[in-house]
N, CA and C atoms as an extended XYZ file, in Angstrom:
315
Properties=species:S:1:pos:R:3:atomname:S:1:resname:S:1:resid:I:1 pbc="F F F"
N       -26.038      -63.358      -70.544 N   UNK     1
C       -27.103      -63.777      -69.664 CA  UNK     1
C       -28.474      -63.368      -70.217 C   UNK     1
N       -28.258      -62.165      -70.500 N   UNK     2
C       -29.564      -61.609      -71.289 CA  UNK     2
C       -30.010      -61.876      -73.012 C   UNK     2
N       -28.929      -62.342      -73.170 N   UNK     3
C       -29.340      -62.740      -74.895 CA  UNK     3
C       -30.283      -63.184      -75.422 C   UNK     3
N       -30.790      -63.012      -76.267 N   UNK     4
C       -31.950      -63.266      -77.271 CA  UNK     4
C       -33.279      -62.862      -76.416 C   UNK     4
N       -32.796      -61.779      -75.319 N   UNK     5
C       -34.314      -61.232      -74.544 CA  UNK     5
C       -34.543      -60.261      -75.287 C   UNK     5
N       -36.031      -59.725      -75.324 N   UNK     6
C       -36.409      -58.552      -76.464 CA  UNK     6
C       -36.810      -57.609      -75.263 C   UNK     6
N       -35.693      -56.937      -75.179 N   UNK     7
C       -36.068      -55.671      -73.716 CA  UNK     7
C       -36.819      -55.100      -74.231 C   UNK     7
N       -37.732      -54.158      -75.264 N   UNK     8
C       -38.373      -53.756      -76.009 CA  UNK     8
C       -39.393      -53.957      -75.837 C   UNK     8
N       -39.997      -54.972      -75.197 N   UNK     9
C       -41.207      -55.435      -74.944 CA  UNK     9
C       -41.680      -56.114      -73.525 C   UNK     9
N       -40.637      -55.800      -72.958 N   UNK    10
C       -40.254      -55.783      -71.296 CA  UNK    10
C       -41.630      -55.115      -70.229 C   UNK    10
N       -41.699      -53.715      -71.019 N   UNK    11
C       -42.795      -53.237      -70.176 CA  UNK    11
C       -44.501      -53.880      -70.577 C   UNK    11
N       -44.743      -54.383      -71.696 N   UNK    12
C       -45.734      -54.663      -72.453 CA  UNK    12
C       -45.927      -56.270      -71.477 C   UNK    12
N       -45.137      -56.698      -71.313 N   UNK    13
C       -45.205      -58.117      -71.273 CA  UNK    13
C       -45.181      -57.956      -69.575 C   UNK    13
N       -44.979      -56.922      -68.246 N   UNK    14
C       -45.537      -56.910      -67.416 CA  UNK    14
C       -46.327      -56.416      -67.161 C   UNK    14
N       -47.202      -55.474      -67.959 N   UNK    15
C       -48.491      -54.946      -67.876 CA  UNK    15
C       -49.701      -56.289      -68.385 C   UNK    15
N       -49.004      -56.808      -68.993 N   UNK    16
C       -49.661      -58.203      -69.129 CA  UNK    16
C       -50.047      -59.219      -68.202 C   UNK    16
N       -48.786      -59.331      -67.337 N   UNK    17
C       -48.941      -60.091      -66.636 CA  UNK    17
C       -49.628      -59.225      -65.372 C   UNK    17
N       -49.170      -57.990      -65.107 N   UNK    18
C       -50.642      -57.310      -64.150 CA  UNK    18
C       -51.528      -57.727      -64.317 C   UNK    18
N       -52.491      -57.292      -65.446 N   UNK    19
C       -53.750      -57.590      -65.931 CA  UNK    19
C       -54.131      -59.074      -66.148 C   UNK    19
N       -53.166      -60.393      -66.588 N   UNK    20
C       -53.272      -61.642      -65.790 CA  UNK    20
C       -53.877      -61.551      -64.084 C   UNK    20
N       -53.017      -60.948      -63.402 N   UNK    21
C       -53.067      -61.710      -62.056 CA  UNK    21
C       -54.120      -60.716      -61.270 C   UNK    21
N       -54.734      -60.115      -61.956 N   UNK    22
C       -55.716      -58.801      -61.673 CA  UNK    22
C       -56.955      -60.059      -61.899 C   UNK    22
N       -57.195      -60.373      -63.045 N   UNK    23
C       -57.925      -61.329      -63.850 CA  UNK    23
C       -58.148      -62.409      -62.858 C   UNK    23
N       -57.223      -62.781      -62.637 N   UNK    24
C       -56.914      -64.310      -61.262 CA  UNK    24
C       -57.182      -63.898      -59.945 C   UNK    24
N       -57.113      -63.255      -59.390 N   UNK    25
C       -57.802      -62.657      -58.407 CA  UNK    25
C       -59.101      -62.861      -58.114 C   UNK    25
N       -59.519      -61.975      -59.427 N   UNK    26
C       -61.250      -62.021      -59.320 CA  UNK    26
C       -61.792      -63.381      -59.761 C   UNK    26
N       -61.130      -64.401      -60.078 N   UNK    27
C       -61.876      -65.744      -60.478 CA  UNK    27
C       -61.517      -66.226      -59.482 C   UNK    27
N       -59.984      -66.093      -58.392 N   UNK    28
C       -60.319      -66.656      -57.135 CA  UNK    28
C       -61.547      -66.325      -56.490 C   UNK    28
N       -62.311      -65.440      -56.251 N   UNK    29
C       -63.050      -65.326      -55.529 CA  UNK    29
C       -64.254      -65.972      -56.011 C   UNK    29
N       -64.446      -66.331      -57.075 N   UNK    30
C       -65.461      -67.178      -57.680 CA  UNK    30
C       -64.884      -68.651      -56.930 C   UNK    30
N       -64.309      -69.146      -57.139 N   UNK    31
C       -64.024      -70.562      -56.979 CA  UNK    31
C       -64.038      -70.864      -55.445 C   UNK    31
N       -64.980      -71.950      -55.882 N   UNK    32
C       -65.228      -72.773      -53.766 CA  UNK    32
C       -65.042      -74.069      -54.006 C   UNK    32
N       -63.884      -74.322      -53.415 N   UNK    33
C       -63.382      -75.311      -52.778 CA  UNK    33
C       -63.763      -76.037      -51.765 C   UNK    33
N       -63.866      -77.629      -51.453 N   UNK    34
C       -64.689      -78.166      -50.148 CA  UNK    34
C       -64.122      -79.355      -49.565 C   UNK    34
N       -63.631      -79.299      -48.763 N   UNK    35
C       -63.302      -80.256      -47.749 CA  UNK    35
C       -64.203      -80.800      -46.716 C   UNK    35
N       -64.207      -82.347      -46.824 N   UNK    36
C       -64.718      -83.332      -45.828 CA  UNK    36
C       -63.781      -83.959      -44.962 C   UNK    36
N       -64.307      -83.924      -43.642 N   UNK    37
C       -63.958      -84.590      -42.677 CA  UNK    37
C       -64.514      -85.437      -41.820 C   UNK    37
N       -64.019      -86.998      -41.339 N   UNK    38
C       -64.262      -87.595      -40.589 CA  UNK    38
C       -65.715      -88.504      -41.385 C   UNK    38
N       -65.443      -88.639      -42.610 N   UNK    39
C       -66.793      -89.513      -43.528 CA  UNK    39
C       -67.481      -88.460      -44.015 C   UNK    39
N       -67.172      -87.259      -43.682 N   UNK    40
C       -68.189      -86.322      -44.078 CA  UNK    40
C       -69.403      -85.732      -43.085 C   UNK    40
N       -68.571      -85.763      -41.442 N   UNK    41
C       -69.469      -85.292      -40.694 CA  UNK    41
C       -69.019      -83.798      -40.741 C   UNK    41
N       -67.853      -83.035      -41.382 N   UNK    42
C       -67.785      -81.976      -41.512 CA  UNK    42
C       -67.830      -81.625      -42.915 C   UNK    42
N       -67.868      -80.007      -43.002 N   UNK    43
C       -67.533      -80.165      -44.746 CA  UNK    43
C       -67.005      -78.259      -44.334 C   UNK    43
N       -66.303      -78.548      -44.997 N   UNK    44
C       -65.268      -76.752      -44.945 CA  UNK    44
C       -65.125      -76.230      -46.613 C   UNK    44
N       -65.700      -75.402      -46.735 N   UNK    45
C       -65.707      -74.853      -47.769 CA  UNK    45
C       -65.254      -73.600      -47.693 C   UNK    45
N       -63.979      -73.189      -48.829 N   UNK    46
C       -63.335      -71.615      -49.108 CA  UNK    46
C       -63.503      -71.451      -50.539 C   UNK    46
N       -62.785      -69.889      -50.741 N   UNK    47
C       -63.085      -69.411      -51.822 CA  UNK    47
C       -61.324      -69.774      -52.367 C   UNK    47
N       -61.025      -69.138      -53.652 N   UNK    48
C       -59.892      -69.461      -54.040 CA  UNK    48
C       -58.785      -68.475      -53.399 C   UNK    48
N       -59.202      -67.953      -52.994 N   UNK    49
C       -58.351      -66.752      -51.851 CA  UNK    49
C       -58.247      -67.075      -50.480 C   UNK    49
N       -58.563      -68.711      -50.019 N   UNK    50
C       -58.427      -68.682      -48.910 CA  UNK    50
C       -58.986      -68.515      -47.871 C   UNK    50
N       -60.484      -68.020      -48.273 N   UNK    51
C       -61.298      -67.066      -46.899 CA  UNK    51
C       -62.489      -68.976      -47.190 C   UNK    51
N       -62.618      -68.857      -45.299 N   UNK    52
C       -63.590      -69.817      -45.033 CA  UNK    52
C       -64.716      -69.352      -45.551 C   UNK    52
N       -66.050      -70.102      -45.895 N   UNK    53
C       -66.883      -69.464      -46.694 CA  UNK    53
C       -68.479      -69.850      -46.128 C   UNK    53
N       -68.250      -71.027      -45.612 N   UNK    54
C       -69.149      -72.160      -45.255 CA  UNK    54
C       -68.414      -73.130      -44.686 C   UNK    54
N       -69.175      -73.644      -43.779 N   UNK    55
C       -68.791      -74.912      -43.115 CA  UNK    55
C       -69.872      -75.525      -42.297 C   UNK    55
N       -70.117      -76.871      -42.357 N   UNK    56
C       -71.170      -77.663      -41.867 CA  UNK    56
C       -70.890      -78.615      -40.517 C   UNK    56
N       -71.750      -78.667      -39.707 N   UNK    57
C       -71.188      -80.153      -39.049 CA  UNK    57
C       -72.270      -80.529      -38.715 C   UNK    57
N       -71.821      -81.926      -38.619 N   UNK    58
C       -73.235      -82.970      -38.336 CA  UNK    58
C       -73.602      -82.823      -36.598 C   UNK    58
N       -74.650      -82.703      -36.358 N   UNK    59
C       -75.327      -82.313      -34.748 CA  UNK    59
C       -74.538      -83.215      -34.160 C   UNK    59
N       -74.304      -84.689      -34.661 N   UNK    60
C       -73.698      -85.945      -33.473 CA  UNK    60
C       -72.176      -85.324      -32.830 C   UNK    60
N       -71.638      -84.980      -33.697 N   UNK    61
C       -70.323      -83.988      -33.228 CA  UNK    61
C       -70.522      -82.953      -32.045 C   UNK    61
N       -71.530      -82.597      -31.566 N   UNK    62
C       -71.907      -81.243      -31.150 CA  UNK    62
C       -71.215      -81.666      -29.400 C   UNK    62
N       -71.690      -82.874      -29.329 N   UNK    63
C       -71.331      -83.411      -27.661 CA  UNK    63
C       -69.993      -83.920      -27.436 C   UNK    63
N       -68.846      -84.169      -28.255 N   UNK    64
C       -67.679      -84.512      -28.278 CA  UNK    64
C       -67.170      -83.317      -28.629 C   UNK    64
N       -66.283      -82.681      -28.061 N   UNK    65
C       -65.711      -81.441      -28.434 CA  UNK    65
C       -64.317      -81.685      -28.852 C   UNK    65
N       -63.617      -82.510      -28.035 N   UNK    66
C       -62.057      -83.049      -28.939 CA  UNK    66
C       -61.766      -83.729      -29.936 C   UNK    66
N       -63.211      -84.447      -30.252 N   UNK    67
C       -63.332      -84.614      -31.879 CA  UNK    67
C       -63.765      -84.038      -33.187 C   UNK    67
N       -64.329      -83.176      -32.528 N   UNK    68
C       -65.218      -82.189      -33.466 CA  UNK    68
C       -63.725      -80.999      -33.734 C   UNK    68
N       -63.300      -80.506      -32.198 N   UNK    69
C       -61.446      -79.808      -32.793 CA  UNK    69
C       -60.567      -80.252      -33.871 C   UNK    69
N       -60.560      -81.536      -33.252 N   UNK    70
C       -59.669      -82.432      -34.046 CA  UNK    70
C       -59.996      -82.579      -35.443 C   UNK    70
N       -61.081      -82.679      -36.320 N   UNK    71
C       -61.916      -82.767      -36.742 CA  UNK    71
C       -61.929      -81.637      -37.991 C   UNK    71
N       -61.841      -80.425      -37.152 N   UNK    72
C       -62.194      -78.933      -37.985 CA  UNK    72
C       -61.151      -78.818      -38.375 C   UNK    72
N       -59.749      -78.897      -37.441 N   UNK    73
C       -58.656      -78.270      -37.841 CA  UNK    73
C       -57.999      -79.289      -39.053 C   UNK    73
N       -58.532      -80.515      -38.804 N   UNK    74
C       -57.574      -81.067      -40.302 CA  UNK    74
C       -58.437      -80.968      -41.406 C   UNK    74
N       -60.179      -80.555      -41.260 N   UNK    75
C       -60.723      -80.259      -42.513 CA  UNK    75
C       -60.214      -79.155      -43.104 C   UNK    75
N       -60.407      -78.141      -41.958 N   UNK    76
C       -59.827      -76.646      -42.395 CA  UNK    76
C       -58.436      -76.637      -43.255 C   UNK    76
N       -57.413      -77.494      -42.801 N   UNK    77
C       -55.978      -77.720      -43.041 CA  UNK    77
C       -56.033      -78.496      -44.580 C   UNK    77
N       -57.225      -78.668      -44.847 N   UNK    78
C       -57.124      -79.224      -46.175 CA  UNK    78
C       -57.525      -79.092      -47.215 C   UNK    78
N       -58.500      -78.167      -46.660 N   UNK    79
C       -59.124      -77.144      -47.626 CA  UNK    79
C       -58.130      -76.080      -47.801 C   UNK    79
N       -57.699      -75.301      -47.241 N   UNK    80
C       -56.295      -74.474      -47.464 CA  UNK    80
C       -55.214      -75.147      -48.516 C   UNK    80
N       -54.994      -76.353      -48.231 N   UNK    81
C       -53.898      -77.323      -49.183 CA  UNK    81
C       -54.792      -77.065      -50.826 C   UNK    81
N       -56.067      -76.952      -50.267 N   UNK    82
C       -56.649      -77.528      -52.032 CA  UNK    82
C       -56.701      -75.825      -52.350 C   UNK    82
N       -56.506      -75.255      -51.594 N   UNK    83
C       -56.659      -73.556      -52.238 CA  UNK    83
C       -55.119      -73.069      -52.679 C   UNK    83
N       -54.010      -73.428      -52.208 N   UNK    84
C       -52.795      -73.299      -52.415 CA  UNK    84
C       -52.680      -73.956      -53.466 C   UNK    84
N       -53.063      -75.188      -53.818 N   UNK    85
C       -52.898      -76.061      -55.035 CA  UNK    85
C       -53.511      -75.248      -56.477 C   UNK    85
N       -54.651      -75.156      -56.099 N   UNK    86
C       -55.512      -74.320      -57.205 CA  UNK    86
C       -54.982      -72.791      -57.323 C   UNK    86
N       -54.327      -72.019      -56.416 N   UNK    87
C       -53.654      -71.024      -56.922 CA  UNK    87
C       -52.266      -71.026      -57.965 C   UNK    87
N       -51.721      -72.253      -57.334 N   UNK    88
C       -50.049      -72.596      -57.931 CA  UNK    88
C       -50.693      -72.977      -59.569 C   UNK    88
N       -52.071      -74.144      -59.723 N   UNK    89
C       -52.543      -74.098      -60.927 CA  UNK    89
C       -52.963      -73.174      -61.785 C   UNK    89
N       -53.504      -72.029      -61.424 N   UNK    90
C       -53.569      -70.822      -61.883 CA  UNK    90
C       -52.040      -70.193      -62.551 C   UNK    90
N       -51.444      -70.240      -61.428 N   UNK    91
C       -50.237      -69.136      -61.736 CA  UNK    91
C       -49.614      -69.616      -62.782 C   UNK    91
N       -49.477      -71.008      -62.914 N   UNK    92
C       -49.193      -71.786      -64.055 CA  UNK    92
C       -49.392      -71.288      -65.395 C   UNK    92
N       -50.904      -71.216      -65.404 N   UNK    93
C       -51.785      -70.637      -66.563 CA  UNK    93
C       -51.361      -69.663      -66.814 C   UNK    93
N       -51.098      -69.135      -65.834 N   UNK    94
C       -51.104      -67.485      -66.153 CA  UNK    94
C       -49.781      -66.871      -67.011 C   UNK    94
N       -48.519      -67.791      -66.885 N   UNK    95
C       -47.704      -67.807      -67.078 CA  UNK    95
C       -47.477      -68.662      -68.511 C   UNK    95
N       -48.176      -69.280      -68.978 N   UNK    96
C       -48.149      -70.003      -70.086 CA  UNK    96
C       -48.205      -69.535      -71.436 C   UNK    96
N       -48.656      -68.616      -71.642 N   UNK    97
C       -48.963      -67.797      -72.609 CA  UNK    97
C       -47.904      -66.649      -72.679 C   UNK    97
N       -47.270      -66.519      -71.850 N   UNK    98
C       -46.362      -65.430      -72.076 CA  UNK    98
C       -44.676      -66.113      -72.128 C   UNK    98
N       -43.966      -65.754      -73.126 N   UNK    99
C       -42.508      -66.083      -73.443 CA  UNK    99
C       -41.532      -64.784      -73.415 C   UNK    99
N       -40.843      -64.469      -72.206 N   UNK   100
C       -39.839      -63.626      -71.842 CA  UNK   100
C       -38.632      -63.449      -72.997 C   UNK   100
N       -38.485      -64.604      -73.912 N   UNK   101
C       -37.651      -64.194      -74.119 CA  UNK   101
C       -37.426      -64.335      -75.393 C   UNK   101
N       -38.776      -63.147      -75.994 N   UNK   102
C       -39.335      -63.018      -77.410 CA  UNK   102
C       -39.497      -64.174      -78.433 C   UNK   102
N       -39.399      -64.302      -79.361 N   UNK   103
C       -39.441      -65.246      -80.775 CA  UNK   103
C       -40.547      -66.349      -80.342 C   UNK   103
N       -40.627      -67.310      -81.168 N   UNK   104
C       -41.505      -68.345      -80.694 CA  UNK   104
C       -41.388      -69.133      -80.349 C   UNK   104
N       -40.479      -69.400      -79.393 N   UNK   105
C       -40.080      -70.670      -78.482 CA  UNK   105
C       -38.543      -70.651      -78.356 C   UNK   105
């Protein structure tokens, strides 16, 4: 099961990947993501970690309140989708460069 793994380099190659996802972390928090809703009478913006950051709405929304709900929660709901996406793309990366199971391919 374990064959042709280089245990030897087992600990090297998760201190690696620490310092990867240490690395990814802090560029999530750089990255803002933005979701529009309803033509763009909303706009929801997060960071790559998920945290709301900003969010806009157009005044005409202000007097309809079950559209403006309706409204937030599927902008919000999609901006989250594009932050989950961009993390799974990351982890990708992060993982690309490193081969578990020594030699070169």
């Amino acid at each position: 099961m374990f064959e042709g793994m280089d245990l030897k380099n087992m600990g090297k190659m998760m201190e690696q990947m620490q310092e990867k996802a240490t690395q990814m972390q802090k560029q999530s928090k750089q990255v803002q993501l933005t979701a529009k809703g309803g033509g763009g009478v909303i706009e929801v913006t997060a960071n790559g970690m998920g945290e709301v950051i900003d969010m806009t709405i157009d005044d005409a929304l202000l007097a309809d309140k079950a559209s403006l709900q309706l409204l937030l929660i599927s902008t919000i709901n999609e901006v989250l989708s594009m932050v989950e996406d961009n993390k799974k793309s990351q982890a990708m990366g992060m993982f690309g460069g490193l081969n578990p199971f020594g030699g070169n391919g």
